[in-house]
Every structure is written in C-alpha cells, then in structure tokens.
gemmi code that builds the backbone of each chain (N, CA, C; Angstrom):
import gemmi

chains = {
    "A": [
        ("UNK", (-3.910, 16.714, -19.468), (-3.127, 16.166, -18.344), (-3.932, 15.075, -17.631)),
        ("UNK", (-3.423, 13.948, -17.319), (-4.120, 12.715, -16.619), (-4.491, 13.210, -15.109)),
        ("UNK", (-5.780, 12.751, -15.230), (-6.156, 12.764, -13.367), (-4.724, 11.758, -12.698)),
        ("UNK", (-5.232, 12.530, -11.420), (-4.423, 11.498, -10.539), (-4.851, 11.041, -9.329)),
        ("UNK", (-4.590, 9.850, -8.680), (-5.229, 9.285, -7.589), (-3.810, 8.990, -6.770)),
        ("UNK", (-4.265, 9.604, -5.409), (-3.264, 8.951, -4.292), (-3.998, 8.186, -3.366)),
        ("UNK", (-3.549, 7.398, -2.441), (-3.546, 6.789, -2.126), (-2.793, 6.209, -0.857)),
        ("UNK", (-3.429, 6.631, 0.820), (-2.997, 6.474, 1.810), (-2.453, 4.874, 2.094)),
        ("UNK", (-1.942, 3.975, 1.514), (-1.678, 2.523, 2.067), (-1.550, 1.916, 3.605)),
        ("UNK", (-2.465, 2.259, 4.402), (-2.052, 1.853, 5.513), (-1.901, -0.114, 6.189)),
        ("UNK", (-3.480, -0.545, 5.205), (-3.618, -1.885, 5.420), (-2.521, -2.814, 5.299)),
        ("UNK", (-2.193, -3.410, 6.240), (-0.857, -4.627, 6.178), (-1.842, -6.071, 6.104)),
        ("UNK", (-3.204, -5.929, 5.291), (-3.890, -6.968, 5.287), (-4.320, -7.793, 3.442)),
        ("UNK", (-4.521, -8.466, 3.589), (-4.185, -9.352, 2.040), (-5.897, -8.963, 1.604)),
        ("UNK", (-6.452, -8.889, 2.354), (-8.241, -8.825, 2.163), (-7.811, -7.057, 1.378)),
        ("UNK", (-7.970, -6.184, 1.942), (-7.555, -5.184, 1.494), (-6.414, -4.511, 0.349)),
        ("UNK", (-5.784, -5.283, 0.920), (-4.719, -5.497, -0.408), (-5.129, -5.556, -1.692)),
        ("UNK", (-6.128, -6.702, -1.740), (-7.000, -7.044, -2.847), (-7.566, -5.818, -3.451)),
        ("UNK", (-8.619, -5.428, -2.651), (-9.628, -4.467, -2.411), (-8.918, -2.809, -3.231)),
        ("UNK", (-7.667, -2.838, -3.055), (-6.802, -1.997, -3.335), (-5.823, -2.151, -4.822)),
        ("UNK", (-5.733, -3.217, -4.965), (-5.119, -3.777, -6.564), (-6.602, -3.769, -7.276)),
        ("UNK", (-7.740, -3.882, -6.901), (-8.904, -3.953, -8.068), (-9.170, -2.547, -8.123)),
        ("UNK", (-8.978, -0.679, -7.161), (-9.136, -0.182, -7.440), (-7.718, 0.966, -8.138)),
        ("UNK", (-6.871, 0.011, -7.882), (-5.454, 0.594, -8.725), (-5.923, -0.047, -10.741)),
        ("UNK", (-6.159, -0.758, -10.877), (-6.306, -1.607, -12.117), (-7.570, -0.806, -12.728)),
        ("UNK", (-8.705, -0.270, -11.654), (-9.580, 0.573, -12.332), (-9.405, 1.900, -12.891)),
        ("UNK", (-8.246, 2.604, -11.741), (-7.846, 3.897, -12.158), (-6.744, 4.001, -13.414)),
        ("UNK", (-6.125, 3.174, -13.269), (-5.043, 2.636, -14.894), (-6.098, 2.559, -15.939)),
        ("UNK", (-7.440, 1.808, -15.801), (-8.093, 1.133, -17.422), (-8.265, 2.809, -17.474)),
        ("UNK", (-8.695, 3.908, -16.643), (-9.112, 5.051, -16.749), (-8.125, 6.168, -17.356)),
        ("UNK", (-6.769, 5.506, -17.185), (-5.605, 6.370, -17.662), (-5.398, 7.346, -16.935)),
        ("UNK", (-5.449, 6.951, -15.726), (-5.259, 7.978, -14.163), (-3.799, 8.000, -14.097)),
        ("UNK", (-3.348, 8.552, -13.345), (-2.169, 8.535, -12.424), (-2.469, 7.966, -11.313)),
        ("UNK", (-1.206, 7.413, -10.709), (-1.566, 6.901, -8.805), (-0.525, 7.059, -8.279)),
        ("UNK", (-0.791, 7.789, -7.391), (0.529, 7.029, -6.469), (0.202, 6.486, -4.794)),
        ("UNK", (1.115, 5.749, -4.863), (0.668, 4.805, -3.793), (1.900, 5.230, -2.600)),
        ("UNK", (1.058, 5.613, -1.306), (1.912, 6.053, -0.023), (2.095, 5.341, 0.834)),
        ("UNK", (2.789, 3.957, 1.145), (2.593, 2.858, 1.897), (3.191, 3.171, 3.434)),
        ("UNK", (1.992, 2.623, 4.477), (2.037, 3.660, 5.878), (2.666, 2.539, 6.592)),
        ("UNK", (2.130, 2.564, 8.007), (2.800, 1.157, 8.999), (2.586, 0.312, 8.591)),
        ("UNK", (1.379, -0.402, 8.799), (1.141, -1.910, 8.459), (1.255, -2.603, 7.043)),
        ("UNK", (1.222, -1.429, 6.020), (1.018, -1.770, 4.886), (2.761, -2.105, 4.128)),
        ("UNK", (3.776, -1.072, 4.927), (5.005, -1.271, 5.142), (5.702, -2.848, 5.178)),
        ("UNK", (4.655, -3.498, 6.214), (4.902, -4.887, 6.554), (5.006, -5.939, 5.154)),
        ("UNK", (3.116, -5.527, 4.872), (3.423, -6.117, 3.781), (4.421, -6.464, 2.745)),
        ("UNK", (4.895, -5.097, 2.362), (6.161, -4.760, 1.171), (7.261, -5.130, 1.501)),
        ("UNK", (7.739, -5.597, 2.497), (8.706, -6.317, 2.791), (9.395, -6.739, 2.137)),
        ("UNK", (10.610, -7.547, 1.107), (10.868, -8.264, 0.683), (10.810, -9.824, 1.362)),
        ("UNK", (10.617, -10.335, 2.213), (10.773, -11.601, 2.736), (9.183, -12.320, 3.020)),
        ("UNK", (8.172, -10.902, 2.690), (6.938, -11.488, 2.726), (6.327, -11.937, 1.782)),
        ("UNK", (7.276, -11.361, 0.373), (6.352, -11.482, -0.556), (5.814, -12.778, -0.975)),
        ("UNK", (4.803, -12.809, -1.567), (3.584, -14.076, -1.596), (3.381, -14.665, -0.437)),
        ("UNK", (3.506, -14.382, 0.366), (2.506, -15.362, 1.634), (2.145, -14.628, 2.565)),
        ("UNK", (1.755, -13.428, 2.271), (1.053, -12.671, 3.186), (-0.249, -13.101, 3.023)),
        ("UNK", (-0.888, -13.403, 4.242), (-2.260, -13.970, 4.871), (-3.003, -13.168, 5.797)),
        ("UNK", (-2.548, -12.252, 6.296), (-2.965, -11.597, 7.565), (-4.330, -10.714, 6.632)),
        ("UNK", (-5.192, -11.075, 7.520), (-6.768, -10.446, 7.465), (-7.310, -9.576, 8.201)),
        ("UNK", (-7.876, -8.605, 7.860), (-8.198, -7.813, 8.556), (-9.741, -7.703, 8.950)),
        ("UNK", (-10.514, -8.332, 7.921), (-12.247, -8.682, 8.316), (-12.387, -9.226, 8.091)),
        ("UNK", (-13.949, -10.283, 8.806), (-14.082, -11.306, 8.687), (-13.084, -12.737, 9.043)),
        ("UNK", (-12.526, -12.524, 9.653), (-11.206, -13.178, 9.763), (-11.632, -15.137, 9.450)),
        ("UNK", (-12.592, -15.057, 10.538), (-13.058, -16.439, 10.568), (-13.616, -17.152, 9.366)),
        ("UNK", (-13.531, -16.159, 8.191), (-13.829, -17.171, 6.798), (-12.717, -16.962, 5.958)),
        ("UNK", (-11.231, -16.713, 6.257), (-10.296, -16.645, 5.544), (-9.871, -17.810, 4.614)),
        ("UNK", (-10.026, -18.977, 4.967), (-10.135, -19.994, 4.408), (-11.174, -20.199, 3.099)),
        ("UNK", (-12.593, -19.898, 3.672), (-13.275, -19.702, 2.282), (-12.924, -18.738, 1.526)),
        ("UNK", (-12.171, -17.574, 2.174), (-12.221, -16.316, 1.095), (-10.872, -16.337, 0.555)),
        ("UNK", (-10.057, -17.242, 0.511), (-9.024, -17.608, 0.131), (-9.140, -18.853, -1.259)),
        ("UNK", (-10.037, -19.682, -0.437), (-10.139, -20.716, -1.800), (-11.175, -20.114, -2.798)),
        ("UNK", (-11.888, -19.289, -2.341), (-13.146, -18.245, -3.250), (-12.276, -17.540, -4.612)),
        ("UNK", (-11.293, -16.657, -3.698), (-10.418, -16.309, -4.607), (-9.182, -17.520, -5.917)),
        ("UNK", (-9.256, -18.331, -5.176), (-8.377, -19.222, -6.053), (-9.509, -19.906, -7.080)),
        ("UNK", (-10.503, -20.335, -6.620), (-11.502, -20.634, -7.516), (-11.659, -19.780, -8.629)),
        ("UNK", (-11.695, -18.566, -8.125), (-12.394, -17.481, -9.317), (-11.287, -16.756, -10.214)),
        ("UNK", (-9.852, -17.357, -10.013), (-8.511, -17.135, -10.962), (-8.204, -15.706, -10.428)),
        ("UNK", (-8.440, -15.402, -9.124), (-8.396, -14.036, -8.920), (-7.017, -13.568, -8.509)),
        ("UNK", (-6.381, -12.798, -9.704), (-4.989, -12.583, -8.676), (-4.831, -12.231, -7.766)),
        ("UNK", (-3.671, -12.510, -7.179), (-3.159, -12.118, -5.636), (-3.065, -10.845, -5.764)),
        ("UNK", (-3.006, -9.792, -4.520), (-2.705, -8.793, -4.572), (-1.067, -8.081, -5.271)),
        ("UNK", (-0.295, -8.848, -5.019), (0.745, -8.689, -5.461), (0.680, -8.759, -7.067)),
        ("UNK", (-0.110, -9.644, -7.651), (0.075, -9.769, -9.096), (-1.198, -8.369, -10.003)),
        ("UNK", (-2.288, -7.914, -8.622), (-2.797, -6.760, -9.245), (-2.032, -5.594, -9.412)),
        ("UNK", (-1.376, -5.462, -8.329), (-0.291, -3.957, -8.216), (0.970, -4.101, -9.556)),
        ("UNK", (1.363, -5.367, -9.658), (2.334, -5.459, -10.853), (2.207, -5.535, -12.100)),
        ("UNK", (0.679, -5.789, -12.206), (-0.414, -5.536, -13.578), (-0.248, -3.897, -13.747)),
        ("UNK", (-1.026, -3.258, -12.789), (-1.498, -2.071, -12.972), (0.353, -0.833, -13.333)),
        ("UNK", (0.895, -1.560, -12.444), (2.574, -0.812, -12.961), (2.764, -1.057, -14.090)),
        ("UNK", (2.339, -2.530, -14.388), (2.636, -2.758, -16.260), (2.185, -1.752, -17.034)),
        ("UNK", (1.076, -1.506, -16.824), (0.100, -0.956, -17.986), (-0.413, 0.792, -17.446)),
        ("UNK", (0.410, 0.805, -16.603), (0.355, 2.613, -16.370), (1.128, 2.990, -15.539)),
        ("UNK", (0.849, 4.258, -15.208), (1.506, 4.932, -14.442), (1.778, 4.842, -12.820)),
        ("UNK", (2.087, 4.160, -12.522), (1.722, 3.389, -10.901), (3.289, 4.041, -10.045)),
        ("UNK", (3.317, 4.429, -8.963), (4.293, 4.854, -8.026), (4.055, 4.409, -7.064)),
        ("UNK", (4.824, 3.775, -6.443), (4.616, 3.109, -4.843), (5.744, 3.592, -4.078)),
        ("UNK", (5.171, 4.655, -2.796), (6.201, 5.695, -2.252), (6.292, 4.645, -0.465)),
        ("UNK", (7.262, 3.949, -0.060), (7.303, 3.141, 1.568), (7.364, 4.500, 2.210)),
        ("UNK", (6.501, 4.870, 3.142), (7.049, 5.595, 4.361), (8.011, 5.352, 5.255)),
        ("UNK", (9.428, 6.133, 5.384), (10.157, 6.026, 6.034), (10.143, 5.545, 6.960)),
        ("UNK", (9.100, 6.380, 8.177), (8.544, 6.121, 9.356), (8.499, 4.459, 9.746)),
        ("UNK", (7.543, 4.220, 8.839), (6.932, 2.807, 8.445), (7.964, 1.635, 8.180)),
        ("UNK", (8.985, 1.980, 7.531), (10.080, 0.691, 6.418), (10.567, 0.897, 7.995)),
        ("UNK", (11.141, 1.645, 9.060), (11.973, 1.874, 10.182), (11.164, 0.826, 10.955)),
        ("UNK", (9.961, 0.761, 11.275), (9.132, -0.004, 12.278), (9.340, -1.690, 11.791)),
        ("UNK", (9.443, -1.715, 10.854), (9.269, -3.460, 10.235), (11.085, -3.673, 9.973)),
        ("UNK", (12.211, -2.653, 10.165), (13.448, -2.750, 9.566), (13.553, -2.733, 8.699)),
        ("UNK", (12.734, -2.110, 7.872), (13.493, -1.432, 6.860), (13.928, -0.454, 6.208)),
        ("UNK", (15.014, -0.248, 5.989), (15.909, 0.460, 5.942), (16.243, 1.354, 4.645)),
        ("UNK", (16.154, 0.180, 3.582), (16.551, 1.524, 2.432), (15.265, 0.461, 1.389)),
        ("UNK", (15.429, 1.007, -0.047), (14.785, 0.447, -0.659), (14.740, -0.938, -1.159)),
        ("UNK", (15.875, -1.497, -1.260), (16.354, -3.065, -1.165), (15.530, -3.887, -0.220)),
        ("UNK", (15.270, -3.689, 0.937), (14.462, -4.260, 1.891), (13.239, -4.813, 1.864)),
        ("UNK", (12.384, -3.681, 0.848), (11.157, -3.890, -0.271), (11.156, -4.857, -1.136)),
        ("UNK", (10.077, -4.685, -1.643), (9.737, -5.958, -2.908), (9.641, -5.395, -4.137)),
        ("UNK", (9.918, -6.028, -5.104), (10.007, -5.096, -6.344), (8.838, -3.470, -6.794)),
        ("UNK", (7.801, -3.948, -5.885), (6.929, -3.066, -6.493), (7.460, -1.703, -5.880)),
        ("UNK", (7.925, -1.759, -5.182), (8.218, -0.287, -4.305), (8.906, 0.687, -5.624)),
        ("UNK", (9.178, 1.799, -5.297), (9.541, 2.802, -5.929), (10.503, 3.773, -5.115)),
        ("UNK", (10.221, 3.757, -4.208), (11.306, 5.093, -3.314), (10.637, 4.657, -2.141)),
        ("UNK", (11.579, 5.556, -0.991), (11.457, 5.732, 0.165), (10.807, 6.965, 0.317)),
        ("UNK", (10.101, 7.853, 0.818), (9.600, 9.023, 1.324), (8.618, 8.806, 1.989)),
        ("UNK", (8.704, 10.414, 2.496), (8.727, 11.566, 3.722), (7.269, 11.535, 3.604)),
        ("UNK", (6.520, 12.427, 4.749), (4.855, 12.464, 4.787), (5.024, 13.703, 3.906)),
        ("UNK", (5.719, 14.634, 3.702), (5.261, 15.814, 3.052), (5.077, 15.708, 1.490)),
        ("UNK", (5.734, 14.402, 1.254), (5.457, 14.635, -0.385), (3.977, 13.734, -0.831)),
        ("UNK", (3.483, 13.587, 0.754), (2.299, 12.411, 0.724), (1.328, 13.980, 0.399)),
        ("UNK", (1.514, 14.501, 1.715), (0.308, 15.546, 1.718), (0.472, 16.388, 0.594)),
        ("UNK", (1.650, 16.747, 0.077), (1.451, 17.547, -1.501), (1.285, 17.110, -2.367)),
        ("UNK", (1.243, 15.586, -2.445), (0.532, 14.791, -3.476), (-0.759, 15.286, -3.702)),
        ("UNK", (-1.597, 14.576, -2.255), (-3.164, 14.868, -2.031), (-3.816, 16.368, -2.584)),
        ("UNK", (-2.629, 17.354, -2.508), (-3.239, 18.950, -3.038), (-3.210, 18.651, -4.401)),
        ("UNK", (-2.824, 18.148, -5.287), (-2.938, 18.180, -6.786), (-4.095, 16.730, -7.097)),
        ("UNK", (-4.134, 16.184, -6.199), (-5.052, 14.336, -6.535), (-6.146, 15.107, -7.017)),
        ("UNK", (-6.842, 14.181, -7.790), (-8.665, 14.523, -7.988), (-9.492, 14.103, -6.924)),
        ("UNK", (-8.455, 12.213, -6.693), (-9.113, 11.358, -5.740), (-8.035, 10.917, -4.693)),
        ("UNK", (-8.630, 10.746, -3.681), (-7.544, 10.362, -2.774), (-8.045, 9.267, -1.665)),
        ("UNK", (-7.316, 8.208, -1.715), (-8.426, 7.261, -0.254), (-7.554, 6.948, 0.061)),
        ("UNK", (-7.802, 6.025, 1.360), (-6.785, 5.449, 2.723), (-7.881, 4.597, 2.931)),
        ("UNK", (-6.713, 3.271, 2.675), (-7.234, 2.139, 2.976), (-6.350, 1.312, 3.935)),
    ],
    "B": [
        ("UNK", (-27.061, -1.212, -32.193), (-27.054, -2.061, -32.970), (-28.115, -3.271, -32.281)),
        ("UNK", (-28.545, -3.738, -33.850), (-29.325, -5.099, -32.602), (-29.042, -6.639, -33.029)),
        ("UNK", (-28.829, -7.574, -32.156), (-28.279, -8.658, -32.698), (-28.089, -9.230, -34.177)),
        ("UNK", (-28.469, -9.252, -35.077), (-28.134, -9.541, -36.389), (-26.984, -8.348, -36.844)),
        ("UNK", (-27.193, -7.578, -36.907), (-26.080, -6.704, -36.852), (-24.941, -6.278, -36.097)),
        ("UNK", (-25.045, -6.800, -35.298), (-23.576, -7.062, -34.306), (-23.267, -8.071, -34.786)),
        ("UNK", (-23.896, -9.383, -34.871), (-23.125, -10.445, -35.629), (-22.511, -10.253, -37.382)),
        ("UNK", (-23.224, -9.588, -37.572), (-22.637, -8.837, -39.573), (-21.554, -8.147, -39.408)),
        ("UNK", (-20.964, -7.477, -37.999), (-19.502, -6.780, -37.880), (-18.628, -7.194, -38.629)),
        ("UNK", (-17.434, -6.650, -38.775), (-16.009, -6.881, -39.271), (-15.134, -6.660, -38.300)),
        ("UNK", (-14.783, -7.616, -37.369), (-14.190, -7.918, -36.305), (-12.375, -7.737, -36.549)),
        ("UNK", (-12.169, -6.679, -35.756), (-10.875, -6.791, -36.248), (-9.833, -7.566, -34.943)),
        ("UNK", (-10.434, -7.614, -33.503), (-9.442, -8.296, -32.422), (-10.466, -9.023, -31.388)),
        ("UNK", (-10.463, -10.171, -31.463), (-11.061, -10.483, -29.940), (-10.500, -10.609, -28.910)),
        ("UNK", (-11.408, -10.362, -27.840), (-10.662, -10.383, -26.596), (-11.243, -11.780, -25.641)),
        ("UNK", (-10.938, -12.897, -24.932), (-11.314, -14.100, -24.867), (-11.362, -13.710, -23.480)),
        ("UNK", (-12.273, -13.147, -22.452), (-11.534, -12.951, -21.161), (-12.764, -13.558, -20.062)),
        ("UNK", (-13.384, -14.499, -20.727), (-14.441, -15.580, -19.878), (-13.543, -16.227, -18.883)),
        ("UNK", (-14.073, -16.444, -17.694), (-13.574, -17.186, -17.034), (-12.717, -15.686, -16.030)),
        ("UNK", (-12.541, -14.528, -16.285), (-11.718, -14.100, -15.450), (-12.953, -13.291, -14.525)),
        ("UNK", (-12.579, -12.334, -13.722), (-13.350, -11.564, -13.014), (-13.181, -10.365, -13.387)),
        ("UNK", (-13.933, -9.405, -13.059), (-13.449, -7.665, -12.643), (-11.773, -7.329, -12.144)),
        ("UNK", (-11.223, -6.934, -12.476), (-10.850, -6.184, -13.596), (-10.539, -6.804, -14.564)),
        ("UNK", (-10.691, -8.047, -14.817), (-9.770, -8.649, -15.488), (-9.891, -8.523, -16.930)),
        ("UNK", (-11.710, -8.369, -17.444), (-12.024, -8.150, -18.669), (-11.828, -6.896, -19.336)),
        ("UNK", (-12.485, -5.871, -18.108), (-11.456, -4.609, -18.542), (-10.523, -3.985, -18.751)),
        ("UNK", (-9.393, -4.738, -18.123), (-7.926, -4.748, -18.328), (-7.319, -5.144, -19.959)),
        ("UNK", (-8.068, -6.481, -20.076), (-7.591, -7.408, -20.962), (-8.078, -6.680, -22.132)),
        ("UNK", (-9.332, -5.840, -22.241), (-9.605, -5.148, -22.710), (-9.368, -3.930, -23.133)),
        ("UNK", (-8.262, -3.157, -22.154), (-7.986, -1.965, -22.538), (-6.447, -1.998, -23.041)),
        ("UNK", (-6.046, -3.542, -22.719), (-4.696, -3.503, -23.394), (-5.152, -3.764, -24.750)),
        ("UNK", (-5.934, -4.679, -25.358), (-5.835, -4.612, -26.910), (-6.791, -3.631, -27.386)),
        ("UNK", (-7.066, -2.252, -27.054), (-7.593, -1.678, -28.115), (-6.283, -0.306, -27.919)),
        ("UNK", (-5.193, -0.448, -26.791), (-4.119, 0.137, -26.725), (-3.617, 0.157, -28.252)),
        ("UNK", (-3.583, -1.214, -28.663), (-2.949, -2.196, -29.727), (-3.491, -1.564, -31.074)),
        ("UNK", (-5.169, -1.205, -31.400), (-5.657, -0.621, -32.144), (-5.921, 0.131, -32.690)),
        ("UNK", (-6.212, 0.487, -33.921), (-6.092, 2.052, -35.007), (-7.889, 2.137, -34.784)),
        ("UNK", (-7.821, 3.562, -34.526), (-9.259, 4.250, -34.481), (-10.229, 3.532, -35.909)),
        ("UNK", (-11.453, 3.250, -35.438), (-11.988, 2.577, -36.631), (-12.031, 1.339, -35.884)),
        ("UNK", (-11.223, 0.309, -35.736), (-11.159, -0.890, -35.327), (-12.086, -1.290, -34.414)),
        ("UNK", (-12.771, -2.505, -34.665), (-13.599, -3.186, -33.708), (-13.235, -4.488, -32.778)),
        ("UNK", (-13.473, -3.961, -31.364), (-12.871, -5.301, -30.855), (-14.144, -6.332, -30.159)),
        ("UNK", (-14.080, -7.420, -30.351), (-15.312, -8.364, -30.176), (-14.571, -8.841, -28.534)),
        ("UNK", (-15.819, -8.269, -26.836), (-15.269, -8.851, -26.031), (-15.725, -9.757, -25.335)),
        ("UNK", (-15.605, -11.182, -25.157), (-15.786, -12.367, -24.524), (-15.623, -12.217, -23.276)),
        ("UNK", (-16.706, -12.377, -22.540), (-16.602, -12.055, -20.632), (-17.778, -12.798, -20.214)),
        ("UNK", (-18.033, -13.562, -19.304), (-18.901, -14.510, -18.270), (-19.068, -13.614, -17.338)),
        ("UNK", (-18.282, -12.822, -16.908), (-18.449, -12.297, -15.733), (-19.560, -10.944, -15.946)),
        ("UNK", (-20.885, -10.788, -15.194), (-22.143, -9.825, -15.042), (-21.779, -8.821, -15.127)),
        ("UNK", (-20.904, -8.651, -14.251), (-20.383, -7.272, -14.042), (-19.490, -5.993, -15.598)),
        ("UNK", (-19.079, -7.315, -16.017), (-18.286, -6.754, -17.612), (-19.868, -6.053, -18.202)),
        ("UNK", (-20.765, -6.348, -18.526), (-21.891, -5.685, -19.259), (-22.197, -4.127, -18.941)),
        ("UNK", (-22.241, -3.828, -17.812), (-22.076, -2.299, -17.163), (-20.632, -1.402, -17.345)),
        ("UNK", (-19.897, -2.471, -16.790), (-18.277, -1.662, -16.738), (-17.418, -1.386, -17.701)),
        ("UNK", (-18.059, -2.330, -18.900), (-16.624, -1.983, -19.790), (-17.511, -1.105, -20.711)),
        ("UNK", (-18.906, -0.919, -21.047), (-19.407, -0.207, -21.645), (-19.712, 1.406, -21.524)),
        ("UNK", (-19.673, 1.729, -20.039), (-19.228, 2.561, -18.961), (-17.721, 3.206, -19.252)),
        ("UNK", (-16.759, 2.728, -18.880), (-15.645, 2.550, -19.230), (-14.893, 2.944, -21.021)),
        ("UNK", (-15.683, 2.351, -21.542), (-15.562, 2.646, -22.948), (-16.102, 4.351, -23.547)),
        ("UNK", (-17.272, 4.122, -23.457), (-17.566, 6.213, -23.287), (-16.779, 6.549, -23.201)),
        ("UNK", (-16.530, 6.629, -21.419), (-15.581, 7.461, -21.100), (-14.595, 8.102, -21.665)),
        ("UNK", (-13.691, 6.297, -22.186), (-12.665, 7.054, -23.148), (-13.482, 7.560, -24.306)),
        ("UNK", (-14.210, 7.655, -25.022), (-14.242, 8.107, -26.050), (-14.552, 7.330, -27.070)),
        ("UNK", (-14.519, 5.876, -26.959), (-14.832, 5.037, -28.063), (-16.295, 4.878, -27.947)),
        ("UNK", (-16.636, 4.098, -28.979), (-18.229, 4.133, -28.921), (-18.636, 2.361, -29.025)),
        ("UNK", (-19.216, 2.326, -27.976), (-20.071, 0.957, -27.543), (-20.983, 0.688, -28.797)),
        ("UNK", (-21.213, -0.545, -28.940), (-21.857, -0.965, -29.860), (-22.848, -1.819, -29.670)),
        ("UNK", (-22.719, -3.046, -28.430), (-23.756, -3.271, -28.002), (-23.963, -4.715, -27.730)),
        ("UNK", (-23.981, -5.580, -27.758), (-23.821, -6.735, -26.921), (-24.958, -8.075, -26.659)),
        ("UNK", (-24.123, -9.300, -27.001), (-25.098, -10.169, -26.981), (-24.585, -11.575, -26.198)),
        ("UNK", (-26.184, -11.599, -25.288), (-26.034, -12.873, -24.387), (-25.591, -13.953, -24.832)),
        ("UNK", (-24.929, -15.268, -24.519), (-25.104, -16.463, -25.442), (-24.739, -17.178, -23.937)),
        ("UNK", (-24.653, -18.610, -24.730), (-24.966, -19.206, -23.103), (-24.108, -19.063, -21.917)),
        ("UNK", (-24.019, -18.467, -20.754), (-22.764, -18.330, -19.865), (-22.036, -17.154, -20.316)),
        ("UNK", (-22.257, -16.421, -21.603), (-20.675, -15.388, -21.786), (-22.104, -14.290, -22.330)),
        ("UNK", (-21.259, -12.923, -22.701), (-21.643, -12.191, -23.214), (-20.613, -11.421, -23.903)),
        ("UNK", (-21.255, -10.955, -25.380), (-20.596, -10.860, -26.560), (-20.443, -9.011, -26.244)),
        ("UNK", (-19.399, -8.322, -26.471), (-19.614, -7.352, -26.202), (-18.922, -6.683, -27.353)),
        ("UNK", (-19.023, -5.291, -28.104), (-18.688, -5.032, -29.400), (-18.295, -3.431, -29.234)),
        ("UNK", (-17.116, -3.374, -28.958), (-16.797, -1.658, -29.026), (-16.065, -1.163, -30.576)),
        ("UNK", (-16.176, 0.062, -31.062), (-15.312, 0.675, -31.952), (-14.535, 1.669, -31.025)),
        ("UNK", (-12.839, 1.528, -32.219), (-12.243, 2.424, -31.218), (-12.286, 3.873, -32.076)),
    ],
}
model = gemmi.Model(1)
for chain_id, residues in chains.items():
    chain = gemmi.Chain(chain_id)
    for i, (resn, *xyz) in enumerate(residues, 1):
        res = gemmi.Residue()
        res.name, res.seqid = resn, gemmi.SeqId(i, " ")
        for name, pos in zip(("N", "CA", "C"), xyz):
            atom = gemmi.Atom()
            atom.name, atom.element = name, gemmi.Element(name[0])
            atom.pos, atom.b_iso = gemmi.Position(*pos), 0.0
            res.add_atom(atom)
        chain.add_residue(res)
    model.add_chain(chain)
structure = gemmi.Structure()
structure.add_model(model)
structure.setup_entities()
C-alpha cells in the first residue's frame, strides 16, 4: 500500500506555493499518495480568476522581483504548473475548505481552478492526518 | 562502475534534463523508467548539483540499482538500471 502525505494548504502566497509544488513532485517521484487540504489564504489562491498571476509573497517580500526573474531564469515552473505535473504523474487530491472557498466566494467547485478536486469539511482533513505517514502545513 | 565502463553500457533511454532544476530531473526521470522493462538502462543528463545526490537516493529507494556517474563539462552523466 502507498505511503501517504497530507497536507495543511494554508499559504495564499506564490513563494510557498512553489515551496509546496517542489515537495508535492518529490512525494509523487516517491510513489506517495497526497492529499492536499486547501485552508483560508491558500483558498484565495485557487480561485478560478487568479489563476496565473498570483504574486502575493509572503517572505522576503522586498526581493520579489529578483525572486521572480531568478525563477524565470532558471525555467522554474510556476506553482500552478508543479501541482498539475505532480496530478499528471500520481496520485494528487486537492480538497478547498468550505470554510475557506465561503471567505474568498466561493461557493461550489466551479469557482476553483482546475486543480481542485472537491469541496470539504475539516473532519475529513483530520482523518486524513490519522492514516498520513507525513503530514505538513504550509 | 568506473568511468570506462559506464561509457561501455548499452543504453537503452536517455533522459536530456540539463538546463532544468530540482524536481525537474527527477521527474523527467521517473517518467521514463515508468516507460521501462526491468533490465533497462537509462543514461541521465542533468547540470543541476543537486541531481547527483537525489536521483541516486531516490533510485535505491525504489529499488533500482544506481550505477554511477560521470562529470563532463557543466552536466553530469548519470546511469541507473531498472
């Protein structure tokens, strides 16, 4: 049976975002499971109307510019194109918190961006975490 | 293996993934030996430092067996069986 990794999504930040598609793409080369629990801010992100131009930083703020052209220099995908890699090539679930899609308006799953998967509840977050091997919140 | 003999292989897939970063070689990497029959050797092309630790790391893990790897200018040659 495949390990599995969950995964608290709280960051509504593109720095993290990143940070979070390079360790979704590691747990796939590993033949993990994931599932991904997207909280408030990270909600924002998934939006449908944000997708690709989310900019918002969460550290370092004042070198976003270098760490933006750093990344374009170095062919580094966007966060959006790591999470849609790692769904390609495994087992990837991306769960919006209700709570969360309600705070940014949204409403049902349409509202989202393709990567989403369902809408749910905190309880199927925390009974995730009882079966995970690994579990982080980022 | 030691360089003359990594170069004497029978290469059955390369993987060209210079120029990308973390994950990118290991990715690119774990999709074509997806592709491959046990036995098969895949020759992997990576610039990036970090590929020399991770995909050899990585490779164990699953179960295939590393073979061993050679500098050349800017890239490094990396040689797994699956």
């Amino acid at each position: 049976m495949a390990k599995k990794m969950t995964i608290a999504l709280y960051t509504g930040s593109f720095d993290k975002l990143t940070a979070a598609g390079v360790i979704i793409n590691g747990a796939v080369a590993d033949d993990m499971d994931v599932e991904i629990y997207v909280l408030l801010m990270g909600a924002h992100a998934f939006k449908k109307e944000n997708a690709g131009k989310y900019e918002n930083m969460a550290e370092l703020v004042d070198h976003k510019e270098a760490f933006k052209a750093s990344l374009s220099n170095l062919k580094i995908p966007t966060w959006m194109e790591f999470f849609k890699q790692a769904k390609e090539m495994g087992n990837v679930k991306i769960y919006i918190c209700g709570l969360a899609g309600k705070v940014w308006n949204g409403l049902e799953l349409g509202d989202f961006n393709d990567l989403a998967d369902d809408i749910c509840g905190i309880a199927e977050y925390i009974a995730s975490t009882q079966t995970a091997d690994v579990n982080l919140f980022i | 293996m030691n360089k003359d003999e990594l170069k004497a292989l029978s290469i059955d897939k390369v993987v060209d993934a210079r120029g990308t970063a973390c994950p990118g070689p290991l990715m690119a990497t774990k999709k074509t030996i997806g592709e491959m029959k046990p036995g098969e050797i895949v020759e992997v092309l990576s610039s990036d430092p970090a590929t020399k630790r991770d995909v050899p790391k990585w490779a164990e893990k699953k179960g295939f067996t590393y073979l061993g790897d050679i500098l050349e200018d800017g890239y490094f040659r990396l040689y797994i069986k699956k």
